[in-house]
C-alpha positions in Angstrom: 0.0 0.0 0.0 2.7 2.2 1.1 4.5 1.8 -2.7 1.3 3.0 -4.4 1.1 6.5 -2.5 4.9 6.7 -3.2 4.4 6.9 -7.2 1.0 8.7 -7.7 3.1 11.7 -4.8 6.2 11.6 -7.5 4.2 13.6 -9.8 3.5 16.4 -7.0 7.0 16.3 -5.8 8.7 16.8 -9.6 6.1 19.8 -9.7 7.4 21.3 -6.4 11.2 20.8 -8.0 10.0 22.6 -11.3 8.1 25.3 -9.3 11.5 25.7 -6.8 13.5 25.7 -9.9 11.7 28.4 -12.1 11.3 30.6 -8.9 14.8 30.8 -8.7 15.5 31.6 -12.1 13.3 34.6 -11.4 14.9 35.9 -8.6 18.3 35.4 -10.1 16.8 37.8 -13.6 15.4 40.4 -11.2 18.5 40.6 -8.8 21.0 40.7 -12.2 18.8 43.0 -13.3 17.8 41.5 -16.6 14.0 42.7 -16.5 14.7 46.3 -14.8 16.9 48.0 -17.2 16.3 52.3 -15.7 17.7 50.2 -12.1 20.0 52.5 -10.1 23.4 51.3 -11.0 26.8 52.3 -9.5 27.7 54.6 -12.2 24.4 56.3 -11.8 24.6 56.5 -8.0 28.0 58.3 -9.0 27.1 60.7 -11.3 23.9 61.7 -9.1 26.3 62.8 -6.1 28.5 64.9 -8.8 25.3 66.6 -10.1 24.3 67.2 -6.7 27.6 68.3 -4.6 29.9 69.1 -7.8 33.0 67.0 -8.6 36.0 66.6 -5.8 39.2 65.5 -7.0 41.1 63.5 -5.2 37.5 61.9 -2.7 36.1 58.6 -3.2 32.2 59.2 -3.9 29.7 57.9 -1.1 32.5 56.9 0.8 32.1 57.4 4.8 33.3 60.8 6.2 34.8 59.0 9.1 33.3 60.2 12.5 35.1 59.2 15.7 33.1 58.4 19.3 35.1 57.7 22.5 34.3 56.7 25.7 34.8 54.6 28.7 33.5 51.2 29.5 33.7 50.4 33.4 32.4 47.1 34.7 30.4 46.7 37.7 30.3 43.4 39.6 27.0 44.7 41.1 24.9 44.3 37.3 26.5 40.6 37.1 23.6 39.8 39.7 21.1 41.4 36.7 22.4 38.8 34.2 
């Protein structure tokens, strides 16, 4: 009994493959970018902050300005008891 319900489920399970399969291919088109040809690209990141803030020589574009925080960590023994 059990051998019949494995072949008529083989049908269901090749679908499920097929399904898995095609979904993938979709995501992978989308993500590559083969179905959204205006998508915002490096190059046109780069030449949006150059219209916006004017060329500077010598800077990477979007690149971090590089802030700085300092400070002090102290243990207490007393906040072990919280853990």
């Amino acid at each position: 009994m059990a051998r019949s319900n494995e072949i008529s489920n083989r049908p269901v399970g090749l679908a499920l493959i097929g399904c898995a399969l095609i979904c993938t291919i979709i995501v992978f088109g989308y993500v590559a970018g083969w179905w959204s040809p205006q998508r915002l690209t490096q190059d046109r990141l780069a030449a949006a902050f150059v219209q916006v803030n004017g060329p500077h020589p010598g800077f990477r574009l979007n690149h971090a300005k590089g802030g700085w925080a300092g400070g002090l960590l102290v243990i207490s023994w007393v906040a072990v008891g919280v853990y």
